[in-house]
TIVO-2410 file (N, C-alpha, C; in nm, 3 decimals):
# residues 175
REC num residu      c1      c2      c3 atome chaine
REC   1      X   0.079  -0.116   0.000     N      A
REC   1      X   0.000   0.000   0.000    CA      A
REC   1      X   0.085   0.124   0.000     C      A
REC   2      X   0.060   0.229  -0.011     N      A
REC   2      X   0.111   0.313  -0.066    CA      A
REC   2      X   0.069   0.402   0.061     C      A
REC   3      X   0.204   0.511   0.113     N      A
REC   3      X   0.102   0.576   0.235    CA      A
REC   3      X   0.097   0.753   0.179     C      A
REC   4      X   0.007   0.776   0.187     N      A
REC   4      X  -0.021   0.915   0.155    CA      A
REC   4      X   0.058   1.034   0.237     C      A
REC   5      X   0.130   1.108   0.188     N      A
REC   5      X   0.170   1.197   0.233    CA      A
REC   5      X   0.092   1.330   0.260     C      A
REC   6      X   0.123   1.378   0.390     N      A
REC   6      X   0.049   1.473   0.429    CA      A
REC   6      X   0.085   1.604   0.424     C      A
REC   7      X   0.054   1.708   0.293     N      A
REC   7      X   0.164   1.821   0.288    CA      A
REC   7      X   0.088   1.963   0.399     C      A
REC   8      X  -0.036   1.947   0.508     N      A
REC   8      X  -0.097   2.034   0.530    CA      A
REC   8      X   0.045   2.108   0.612     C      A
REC   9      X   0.108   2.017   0.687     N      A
REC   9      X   0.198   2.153   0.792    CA      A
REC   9      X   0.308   2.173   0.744     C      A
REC  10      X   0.361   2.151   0.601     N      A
REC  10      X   0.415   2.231   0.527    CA      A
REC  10      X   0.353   2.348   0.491     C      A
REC  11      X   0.241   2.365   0.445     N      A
REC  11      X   0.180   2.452   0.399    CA      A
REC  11      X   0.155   2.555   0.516     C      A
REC  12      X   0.137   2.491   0.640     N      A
REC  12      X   0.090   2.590   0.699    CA      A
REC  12      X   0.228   2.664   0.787     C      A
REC  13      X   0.358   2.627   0.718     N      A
REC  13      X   0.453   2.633   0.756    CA      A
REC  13      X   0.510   2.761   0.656     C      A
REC  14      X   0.478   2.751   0.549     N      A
REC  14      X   0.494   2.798   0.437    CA      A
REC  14      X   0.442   2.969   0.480     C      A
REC  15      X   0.570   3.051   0.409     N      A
REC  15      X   0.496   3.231   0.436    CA      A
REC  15      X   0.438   3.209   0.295     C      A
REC  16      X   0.336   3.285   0.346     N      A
REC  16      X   0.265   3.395   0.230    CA      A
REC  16      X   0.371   3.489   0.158     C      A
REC  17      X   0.314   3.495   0.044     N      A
REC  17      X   0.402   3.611  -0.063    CA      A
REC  17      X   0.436   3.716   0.006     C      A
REC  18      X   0.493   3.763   0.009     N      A
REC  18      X   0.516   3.918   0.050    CA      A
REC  18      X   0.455   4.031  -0.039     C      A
REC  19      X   0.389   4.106  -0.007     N      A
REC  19      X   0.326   4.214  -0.080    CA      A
REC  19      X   0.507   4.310  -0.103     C      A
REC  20      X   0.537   4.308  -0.261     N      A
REC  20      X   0.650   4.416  -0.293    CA      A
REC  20      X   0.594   4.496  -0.370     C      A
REC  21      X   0.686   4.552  -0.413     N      A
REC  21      X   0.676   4.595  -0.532    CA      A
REC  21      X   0.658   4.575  -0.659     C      A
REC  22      X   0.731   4.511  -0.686     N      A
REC  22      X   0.763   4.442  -0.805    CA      A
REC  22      X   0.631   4.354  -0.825     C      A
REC  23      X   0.583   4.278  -0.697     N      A
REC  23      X   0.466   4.199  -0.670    CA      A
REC  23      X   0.322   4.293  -0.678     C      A
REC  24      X   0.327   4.363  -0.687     N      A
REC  24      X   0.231   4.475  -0.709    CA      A
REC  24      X   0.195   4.538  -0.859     C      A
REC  25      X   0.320   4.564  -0.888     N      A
REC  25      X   0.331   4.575  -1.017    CA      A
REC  25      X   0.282   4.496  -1.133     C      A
REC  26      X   0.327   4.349  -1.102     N      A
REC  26      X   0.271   4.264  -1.143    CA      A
REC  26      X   0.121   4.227  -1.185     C      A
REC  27      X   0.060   4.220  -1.012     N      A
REC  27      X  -0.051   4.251  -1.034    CA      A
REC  27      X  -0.144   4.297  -1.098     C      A
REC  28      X  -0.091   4.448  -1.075     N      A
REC  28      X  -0.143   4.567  -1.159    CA      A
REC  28      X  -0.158   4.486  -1.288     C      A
REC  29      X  -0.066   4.489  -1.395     N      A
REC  29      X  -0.019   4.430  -1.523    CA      A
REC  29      X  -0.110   4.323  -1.590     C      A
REC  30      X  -0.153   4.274  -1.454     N      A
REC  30      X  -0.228   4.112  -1.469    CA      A
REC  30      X  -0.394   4.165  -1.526     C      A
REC  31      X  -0.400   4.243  -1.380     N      A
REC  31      X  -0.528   4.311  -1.394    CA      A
REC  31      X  -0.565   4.411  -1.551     C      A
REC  32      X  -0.422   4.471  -1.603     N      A
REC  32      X  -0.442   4.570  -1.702    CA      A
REC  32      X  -0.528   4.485  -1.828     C      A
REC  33      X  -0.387   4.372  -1.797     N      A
REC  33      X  -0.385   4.277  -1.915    CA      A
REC  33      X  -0.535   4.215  -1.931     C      A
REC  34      X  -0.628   4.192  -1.883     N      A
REC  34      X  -0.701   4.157  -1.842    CA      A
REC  34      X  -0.865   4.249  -1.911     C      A
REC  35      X  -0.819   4.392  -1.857     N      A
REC  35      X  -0.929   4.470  -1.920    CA      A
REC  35      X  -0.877   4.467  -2.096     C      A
REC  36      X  -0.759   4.470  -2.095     N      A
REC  36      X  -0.729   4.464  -2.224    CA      A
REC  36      X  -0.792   4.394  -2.310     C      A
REC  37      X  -0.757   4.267  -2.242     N      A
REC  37      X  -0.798   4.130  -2.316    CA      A
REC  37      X  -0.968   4.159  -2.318     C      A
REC  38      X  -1.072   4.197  -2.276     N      A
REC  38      X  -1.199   4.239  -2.278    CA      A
REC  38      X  -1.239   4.344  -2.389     C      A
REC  39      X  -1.160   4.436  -2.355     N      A
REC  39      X  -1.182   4.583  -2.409    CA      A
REC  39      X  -1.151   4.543  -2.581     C      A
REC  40      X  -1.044   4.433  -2.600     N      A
REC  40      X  -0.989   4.386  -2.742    CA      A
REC  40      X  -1.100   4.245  -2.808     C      A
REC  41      X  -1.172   4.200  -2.710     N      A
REC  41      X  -1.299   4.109  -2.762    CA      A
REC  41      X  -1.419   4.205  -2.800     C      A
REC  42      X  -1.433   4.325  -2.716     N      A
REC  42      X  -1.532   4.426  -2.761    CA      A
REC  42      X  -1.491   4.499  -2.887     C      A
REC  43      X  -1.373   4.520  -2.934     N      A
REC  43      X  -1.252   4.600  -3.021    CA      A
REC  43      X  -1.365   4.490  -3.145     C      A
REC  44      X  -1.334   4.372  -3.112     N      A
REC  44      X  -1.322   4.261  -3.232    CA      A
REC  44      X  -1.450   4.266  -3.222     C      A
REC  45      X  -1.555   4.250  -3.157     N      A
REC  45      X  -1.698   4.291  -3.213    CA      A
REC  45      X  -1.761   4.355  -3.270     C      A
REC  46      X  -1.707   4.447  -3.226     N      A
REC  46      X  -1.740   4.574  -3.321    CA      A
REC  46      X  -1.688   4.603  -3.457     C      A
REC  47      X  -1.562   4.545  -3.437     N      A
REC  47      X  -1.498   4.542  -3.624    CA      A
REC  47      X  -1.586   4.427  -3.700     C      A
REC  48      X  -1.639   4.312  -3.615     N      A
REC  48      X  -1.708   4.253  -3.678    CA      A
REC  48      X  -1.880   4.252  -3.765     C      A
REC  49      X  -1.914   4.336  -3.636     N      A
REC  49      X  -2.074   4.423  -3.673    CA      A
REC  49      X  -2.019   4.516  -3.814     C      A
REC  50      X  -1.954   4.557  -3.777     N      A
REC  50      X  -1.860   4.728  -3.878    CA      A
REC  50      X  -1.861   4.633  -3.976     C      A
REC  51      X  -1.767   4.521  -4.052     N      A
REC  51      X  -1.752   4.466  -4.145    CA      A
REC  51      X  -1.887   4.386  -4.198     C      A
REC  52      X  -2.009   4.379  -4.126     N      A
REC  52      X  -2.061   4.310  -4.181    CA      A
REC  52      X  -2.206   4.416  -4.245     C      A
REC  53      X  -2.237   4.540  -4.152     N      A
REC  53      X  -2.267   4.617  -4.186    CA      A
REC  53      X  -2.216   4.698  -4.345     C      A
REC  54      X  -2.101   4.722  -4.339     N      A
REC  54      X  -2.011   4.723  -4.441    CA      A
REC  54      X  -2.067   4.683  -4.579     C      A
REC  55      X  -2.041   4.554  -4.565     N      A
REC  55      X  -2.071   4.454  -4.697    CA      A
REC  55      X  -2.231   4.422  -4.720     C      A
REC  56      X  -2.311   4.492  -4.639     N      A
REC  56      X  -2.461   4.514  -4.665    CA      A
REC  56      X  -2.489   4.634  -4.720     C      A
REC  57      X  -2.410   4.705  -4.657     N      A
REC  57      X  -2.402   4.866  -4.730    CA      A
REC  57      X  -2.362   4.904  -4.890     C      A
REC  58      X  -2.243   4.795  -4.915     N      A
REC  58      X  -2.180   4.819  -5.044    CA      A
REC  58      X  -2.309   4.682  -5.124     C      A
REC  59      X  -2.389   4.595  -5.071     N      A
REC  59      X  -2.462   4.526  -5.138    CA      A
REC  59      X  -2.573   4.619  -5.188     C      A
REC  60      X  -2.613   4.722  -5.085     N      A
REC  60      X  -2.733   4.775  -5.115    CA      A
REC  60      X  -2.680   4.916  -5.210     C      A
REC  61      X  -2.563   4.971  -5.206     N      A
REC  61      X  -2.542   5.060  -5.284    CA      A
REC  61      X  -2.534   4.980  -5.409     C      A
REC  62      X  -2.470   4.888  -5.479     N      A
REC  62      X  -2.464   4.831  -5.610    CA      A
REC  62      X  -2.617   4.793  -5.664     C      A
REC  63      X  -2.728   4.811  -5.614     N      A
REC  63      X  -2.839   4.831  -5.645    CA      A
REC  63      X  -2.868   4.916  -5.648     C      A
REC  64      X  -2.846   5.052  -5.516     N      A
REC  64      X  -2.934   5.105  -5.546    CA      A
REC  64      X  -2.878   5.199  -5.660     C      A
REC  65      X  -2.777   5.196  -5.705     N      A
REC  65      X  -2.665   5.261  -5.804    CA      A
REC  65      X  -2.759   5.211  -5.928     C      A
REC  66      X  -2.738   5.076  -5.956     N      A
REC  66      X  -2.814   5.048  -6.090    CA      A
REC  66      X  -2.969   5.128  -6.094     C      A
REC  67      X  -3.026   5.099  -5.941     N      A
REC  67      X  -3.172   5.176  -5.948    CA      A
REC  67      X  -3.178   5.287  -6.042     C      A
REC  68      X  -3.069   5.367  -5.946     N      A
REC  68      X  -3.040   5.504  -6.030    CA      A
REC  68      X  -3.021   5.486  -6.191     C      A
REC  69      X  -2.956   5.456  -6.207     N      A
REC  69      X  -2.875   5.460  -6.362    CA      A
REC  69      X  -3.027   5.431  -6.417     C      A
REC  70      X  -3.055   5.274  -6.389     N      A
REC  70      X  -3.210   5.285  -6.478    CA      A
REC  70      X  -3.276   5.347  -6.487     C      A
REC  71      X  -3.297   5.410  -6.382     N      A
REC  71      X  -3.425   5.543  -6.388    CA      A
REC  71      X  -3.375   5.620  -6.430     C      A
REC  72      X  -3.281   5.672  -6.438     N      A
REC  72      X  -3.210   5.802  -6.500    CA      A
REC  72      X  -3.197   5.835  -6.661     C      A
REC  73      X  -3.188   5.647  -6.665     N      A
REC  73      X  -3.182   5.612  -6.825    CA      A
REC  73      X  -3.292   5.608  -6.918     C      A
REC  74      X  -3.415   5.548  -6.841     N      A
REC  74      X  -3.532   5.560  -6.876    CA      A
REC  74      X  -3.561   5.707  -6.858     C      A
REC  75      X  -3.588   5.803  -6.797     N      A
REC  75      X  -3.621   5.953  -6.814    CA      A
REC  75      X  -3.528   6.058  -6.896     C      A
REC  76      X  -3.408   5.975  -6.938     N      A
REC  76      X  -3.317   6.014  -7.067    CA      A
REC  76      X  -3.376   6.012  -7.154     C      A
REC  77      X  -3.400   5.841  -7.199     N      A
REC  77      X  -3.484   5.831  -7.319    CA      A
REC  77      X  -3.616   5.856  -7.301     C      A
REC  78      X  -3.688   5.852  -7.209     N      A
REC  78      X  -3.850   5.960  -7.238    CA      A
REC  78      X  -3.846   6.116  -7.298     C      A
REC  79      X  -3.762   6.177  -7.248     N      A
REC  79      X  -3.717   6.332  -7.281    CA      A
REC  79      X  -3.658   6.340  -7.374     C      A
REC  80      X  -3.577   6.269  -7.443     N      A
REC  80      X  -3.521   6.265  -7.590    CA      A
REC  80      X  -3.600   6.220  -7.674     C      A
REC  81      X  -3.702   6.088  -7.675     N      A
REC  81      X  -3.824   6.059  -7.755    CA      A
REC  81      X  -3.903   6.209  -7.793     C      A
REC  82      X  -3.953   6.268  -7.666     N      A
REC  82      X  -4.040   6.366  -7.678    CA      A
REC  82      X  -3.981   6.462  -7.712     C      A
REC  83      X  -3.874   6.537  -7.715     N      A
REC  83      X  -3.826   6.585  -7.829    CA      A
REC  83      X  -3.767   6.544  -7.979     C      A
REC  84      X  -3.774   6.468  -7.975     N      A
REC  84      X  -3.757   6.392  -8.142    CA      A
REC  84      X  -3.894   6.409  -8.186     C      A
REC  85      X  -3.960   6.374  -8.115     N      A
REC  85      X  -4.147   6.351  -8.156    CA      A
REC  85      X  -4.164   6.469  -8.171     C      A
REC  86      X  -4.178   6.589  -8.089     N      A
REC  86      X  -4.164   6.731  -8.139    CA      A
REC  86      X  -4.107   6.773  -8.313     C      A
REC  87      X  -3.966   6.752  -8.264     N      A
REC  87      X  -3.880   6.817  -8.390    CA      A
REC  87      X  -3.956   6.720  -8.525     C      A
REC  88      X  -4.009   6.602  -8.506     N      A
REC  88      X  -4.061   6.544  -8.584    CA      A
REC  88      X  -4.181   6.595  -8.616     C      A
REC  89      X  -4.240   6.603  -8.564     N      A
REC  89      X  -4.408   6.738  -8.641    CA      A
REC  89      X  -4.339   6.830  -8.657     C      A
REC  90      X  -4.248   6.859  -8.561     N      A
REC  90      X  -4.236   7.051  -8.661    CA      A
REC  90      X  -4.180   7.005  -8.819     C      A
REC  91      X  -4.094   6.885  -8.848     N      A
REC  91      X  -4.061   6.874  -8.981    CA      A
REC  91      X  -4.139   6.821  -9.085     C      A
REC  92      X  -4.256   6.756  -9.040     N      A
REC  92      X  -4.350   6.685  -9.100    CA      A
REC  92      X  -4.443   6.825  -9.147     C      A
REC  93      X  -4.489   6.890  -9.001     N      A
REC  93      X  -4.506   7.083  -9.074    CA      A
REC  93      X  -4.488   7.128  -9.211     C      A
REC  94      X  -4.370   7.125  -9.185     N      A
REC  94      X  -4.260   7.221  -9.243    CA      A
REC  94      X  -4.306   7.152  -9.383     C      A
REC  95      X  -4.302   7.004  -9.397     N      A
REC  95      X  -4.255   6.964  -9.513    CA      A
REC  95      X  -4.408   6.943  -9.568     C      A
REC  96      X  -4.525   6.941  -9.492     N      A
REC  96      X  -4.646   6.955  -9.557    CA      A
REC  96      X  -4.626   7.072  -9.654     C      A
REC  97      X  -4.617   7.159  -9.577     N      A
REC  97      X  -4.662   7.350  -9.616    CA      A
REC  97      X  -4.584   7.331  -9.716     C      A
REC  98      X  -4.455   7.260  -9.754     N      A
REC  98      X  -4.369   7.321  -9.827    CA      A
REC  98      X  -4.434   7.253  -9.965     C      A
REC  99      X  -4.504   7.121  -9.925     N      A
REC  99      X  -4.527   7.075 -10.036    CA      A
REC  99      X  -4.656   7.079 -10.113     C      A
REC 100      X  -4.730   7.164 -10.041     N      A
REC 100      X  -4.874   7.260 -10.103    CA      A
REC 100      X  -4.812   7.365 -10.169     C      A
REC 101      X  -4.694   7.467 -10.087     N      A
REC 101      X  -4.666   7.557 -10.194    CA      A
REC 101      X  -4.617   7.509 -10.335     C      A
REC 102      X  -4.548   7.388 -10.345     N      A
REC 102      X  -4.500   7.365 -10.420    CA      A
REC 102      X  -4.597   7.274 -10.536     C      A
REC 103      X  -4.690   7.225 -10.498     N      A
REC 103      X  -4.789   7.186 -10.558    CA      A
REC 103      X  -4.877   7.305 -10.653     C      A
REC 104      X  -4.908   7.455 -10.542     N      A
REC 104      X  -4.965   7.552 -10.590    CA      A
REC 104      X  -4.876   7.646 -10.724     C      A
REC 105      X  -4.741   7.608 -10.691     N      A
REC 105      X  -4.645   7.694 -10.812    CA      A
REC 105      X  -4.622   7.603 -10.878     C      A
REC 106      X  -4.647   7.514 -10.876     N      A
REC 106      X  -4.629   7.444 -11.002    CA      A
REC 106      X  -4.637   7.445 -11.135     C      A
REC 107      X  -4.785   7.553 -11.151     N      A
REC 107      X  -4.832   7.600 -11.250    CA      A
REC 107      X  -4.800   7.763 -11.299     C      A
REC 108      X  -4.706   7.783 -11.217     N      A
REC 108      X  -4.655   7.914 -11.216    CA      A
REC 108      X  -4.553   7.944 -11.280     C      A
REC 109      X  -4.554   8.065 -11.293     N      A
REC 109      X  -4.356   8.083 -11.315    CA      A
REC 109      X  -4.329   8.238 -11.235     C      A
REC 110      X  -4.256   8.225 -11.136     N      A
REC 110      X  -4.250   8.333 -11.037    CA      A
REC 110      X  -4.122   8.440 -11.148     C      A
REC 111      X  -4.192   8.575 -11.126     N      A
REC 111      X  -4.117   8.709 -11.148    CA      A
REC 111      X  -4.147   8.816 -11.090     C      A
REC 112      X  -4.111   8.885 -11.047     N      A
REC 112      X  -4.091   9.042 -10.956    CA      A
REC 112      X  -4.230   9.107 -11.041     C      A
REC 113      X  -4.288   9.159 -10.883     N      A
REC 113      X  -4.424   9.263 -10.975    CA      A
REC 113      X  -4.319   9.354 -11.008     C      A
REC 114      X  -4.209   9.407 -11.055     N      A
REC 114      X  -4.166   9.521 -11.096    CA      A
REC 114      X  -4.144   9.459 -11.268     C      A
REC 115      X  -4.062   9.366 -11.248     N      A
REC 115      X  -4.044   9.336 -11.421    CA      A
REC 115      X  -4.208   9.275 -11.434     C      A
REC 116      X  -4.279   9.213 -11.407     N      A
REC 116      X  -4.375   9.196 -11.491    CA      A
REC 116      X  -4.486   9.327 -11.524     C      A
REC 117      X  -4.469   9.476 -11.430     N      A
REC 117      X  -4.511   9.578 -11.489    CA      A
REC 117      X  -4.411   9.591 -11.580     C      A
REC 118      X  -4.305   9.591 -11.610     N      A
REC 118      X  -4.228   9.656 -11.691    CA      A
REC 118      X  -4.223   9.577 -11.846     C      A
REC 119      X  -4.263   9.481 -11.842     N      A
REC 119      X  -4.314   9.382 -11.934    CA      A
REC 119      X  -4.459   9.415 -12.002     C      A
REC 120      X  -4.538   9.451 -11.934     N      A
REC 120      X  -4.665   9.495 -11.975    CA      A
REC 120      X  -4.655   9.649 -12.027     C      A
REC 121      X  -4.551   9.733 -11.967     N      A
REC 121      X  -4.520   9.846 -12.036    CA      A
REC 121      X  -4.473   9.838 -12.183     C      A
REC 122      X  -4.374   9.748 -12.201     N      A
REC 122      X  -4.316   9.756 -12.342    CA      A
REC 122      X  -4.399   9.616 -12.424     C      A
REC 123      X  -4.481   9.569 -12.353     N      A
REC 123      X  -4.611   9.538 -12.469    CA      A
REC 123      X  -4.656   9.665 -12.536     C      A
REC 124      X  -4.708   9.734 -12.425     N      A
REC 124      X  -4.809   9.843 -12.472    CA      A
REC 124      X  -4.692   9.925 -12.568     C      A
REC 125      X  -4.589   9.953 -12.559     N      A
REC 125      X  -4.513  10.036 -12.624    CA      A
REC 125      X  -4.490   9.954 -12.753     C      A
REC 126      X  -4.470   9.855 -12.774     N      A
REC 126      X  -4.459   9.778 -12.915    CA      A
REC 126      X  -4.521   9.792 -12.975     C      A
REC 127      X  -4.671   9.752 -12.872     N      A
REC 127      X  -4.790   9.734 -12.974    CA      A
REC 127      X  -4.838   9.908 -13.049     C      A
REC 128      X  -4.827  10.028 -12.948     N      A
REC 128      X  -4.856  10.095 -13.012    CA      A
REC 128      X  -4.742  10.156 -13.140     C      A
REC 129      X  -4.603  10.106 -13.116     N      A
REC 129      X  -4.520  10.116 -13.227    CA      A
REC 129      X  -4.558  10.036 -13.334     C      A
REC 130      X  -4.601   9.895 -13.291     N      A
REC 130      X  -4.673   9.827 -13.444    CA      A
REC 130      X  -4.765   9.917 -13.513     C      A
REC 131      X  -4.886   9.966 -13.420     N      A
REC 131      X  -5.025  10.030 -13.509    CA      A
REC 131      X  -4.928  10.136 -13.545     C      A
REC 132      X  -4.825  10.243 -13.475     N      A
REC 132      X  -4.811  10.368 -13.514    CA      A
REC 132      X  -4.697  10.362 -13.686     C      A
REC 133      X  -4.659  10.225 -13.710     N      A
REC 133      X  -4.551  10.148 -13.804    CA      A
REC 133      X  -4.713  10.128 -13.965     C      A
REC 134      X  -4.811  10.095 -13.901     N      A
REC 134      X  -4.879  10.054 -13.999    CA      A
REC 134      X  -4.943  10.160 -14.039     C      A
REC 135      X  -4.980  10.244 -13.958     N      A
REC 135      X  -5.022  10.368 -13.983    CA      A
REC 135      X  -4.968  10.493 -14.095     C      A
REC 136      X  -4.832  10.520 -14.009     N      A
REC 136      X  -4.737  10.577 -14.079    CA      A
REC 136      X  -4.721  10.501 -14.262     C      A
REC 137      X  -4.734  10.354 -14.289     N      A
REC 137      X  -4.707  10.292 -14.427    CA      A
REC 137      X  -4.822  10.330 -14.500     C      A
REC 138      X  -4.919  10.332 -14.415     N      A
REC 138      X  -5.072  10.345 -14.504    CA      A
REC 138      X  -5.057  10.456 -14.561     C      A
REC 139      X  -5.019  10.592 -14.497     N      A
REC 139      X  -5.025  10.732 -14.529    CA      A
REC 139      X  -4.905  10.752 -14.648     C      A
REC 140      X  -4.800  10.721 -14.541     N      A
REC 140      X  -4.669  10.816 -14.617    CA      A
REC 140      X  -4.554  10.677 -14.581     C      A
REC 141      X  -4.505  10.602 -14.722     N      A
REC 141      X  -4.395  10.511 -14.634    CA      A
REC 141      X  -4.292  10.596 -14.589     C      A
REC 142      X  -4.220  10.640 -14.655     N      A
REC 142      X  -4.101  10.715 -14.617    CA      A
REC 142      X  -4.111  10.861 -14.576     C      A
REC 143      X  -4.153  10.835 -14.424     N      A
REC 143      X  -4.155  11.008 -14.382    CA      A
REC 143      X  -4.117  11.015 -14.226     C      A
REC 144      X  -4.075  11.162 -14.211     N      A
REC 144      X  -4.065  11.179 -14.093    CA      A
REC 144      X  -4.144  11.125 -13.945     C      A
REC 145      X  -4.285  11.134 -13.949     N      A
REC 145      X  -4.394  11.095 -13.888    CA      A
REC 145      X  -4.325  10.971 -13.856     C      A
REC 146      X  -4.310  10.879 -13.929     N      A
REC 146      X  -4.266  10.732 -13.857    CA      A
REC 146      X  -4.170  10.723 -13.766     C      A
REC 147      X  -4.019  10.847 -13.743     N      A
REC 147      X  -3.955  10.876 -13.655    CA      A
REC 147      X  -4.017  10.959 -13.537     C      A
REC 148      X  -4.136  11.024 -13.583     N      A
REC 148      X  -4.196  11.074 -13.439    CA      A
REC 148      X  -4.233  10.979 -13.404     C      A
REC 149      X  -4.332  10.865 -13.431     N      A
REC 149      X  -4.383  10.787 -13.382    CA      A
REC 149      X  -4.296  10.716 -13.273     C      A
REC 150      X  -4.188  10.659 -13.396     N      A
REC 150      X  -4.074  10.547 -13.265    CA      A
REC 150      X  -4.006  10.637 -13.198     C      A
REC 151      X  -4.007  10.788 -13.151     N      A
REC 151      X  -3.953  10.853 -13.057    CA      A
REC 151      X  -4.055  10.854 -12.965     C      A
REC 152      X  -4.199  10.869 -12.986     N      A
REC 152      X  -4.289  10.913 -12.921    CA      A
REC 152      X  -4.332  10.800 -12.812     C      A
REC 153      X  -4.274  10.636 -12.891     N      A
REC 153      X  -4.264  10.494 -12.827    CA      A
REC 153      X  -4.182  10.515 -12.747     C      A
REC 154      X  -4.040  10.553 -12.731     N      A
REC 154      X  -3.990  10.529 -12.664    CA      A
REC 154      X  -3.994  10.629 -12.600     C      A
REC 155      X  -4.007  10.713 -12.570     N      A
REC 155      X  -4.059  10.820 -12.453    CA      A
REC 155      X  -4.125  10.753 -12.395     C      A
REC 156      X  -4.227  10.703 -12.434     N      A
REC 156      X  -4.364  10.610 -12.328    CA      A
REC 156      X  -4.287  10.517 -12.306     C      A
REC 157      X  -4.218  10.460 -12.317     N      A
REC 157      X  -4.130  10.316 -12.259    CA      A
REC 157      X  -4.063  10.367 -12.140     C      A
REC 158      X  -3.980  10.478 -12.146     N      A
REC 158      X  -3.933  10.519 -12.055    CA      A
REC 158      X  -3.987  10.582 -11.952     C      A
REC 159      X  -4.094  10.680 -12.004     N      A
REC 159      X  -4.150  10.715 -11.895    CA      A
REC 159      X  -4.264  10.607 -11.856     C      A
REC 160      X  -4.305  10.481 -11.874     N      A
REC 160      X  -4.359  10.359 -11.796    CA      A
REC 160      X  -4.258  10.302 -11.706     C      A
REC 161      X  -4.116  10.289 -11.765     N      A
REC 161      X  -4.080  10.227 -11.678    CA      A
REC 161      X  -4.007  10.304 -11.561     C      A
REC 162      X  -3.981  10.413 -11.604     N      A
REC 162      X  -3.941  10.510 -11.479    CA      A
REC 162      X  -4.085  10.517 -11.368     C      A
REC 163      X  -4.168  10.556 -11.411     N      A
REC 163      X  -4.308  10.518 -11.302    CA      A
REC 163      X  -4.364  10.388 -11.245     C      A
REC 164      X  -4.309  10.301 -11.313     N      A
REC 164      X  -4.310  10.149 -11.225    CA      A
REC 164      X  -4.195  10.137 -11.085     C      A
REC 165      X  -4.096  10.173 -11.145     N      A
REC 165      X  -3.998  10.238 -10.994    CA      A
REC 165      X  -3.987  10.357 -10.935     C      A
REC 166      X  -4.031  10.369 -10.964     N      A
REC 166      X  -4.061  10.508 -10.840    CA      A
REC 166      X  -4.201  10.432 -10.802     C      A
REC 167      X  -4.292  10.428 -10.832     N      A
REC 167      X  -4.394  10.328 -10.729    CA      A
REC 167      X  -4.359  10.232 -10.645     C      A
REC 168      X  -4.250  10.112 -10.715     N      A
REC 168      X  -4.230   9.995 -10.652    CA      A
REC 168      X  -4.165  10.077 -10.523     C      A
REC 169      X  -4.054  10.190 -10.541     N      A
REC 169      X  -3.980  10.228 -10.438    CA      A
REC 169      X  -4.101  10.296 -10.340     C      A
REC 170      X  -4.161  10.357 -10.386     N      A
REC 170      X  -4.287  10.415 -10.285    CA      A
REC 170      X  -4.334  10.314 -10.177     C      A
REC 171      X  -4.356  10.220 -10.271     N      A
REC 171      X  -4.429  10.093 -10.198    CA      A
REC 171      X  -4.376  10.047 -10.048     C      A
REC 172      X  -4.217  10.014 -10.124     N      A
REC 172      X  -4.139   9.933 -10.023    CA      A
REC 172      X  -4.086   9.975  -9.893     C      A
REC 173      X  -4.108  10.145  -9.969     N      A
REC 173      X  -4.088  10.229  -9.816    CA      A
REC 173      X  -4.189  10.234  -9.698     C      A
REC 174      X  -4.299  10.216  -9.810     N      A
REC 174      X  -4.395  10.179  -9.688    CA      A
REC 174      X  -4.390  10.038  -9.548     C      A
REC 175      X  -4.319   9.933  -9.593     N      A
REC 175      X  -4.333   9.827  -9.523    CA      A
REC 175      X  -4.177   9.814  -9.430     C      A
***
């Protein structure tokens, strides 16, 4: 059998530590170490909430980013449609009107009311140089009279067409 040793009156033989310095210090250190070790599990919780918060934050921004862009993209192209659709009647407009006028002159031939008075002047001046040409042959072929006549034409030529401008200019001053 084996006999058990009895260490109680050693122990009670035994001093207690001595309270030093150094033994104090220690302490202290133990104790620091201690809040440390706490204060650095709370440290790590919180980086852990932080990081996970984090990566919910950057999940919900990469949506709500696209949100944006789509909507932004869609009210791009609504506002650019509706101005195309605009500029599109105003050209569809444009190109009606243009193509009634052009339907209506078709049958036309455009010239200045100034030359087409001045055209109707030296009708009238021809024509009365023709009658004043047939006139003059009936009477007398070879006579003076037929040079009054084509002087007397072209006096009226000139003074028609000098009075077609000075009107047209009258006119234009008005507007």
């Amino acid at each position: 059998m084996k006999k058990k040793f009895d260490f109680s009156a050693e122990m009670n033989d035994a001093e207690s530590i001595k309270a030093t310095q150094k033994n104090e210090y220690l302490e202290e250190e133990k104790r620091l170490l201690k809040v440390n070790v706490k204060e650095l599990a709370n440290l790590n919780d919180n980086v852990h909430k932080m990081s996970i918060n984090l990566s919910n934050l950057l999940k919900f921004l990469r949506e709500y980013k696209l949100t944006i862009a789509q909507s932004t993209q869609e009210q791009a192209e609504k506002f650019g449609q509706s101005v195309l659709d605009k500029f599109l009647c105003q050209i569809q407009d444009k190109w009606d009107k243009t193509e009634q006028k052009i339907r209506k002159v078709d049958s036309y031939i455009f010239i200045p009311y100034t030359a087409f008075y001045i055209l109707i002047i030296i009708l009238v001046v021809l024509s009365s140089f023709f009658a004043g040409i047939i006139i003059a042959n009936a009477e007398i072929l070879h006579s003076v009279l037929i040079w009054k006549v084509a002087i007397g034409c072209i006096l009226m030529a000139i003074f028609g067409v000098g009075i077609t401008i000075i009107i047209q200019k009258f006119l234009d001053r008005r507007k």
